[in-house]
N, C-alpha and C positions, 0 to 999 in steps of 0.2 A: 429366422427362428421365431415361433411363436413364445409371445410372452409367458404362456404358460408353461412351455419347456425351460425358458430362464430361468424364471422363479423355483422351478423343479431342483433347476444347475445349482443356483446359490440359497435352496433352504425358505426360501421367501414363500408363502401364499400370495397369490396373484392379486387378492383385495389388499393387500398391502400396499404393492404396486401403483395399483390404481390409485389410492390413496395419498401416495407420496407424491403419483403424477400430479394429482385435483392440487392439491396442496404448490405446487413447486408453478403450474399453472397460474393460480390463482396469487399467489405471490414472490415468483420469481425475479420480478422485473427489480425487487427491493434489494435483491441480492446485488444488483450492478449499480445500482443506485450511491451516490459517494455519501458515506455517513460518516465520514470519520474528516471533517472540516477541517473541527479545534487539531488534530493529529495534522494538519497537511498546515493549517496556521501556524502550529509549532515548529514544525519543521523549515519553514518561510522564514521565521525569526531568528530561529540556530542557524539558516544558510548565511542569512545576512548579518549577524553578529558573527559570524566566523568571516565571512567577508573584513568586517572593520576590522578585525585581530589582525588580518593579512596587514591589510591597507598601513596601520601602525607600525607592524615588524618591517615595511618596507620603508616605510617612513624612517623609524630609528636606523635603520641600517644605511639608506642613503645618509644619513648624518653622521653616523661614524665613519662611514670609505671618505667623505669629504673633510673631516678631520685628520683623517690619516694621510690625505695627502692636500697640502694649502694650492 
């Protein structure tokens, strides 16, 4: 289907198109690019602070089943 019958389909003029092509061309690649670090850092710290929470609750709890039986 020519572009120009799309644009027809969904209302768009075809300089639009083009436009959002040049544009999406020219700076696409930014969109895959990872920008959100500090988010994937945070999330690294919450995994591993949730980690040591476990690690403790297994801890306390092997020390209570070993008190409850000598």
């Amino acid at each position: 289907m020519p572009i120009s019958g799309l644009c027809d389909e969904l209302g768009h003029q075809p300089t639009v198109f083009y436009r959002w092509q040049k544009e999406f061309f020219e700076n696409g690649a930014a969109a895959f690019q990872q920008r959100g670090r500090p988010d994937h850092q945070r999330e690294q710290e919450r995994i591993a602070h949730l980690g040591k929470k476990i690690q403790t609750k297994d801890e306390v709890l092997a020390e209570l089943m070993a008190s409850m039986w000598p």
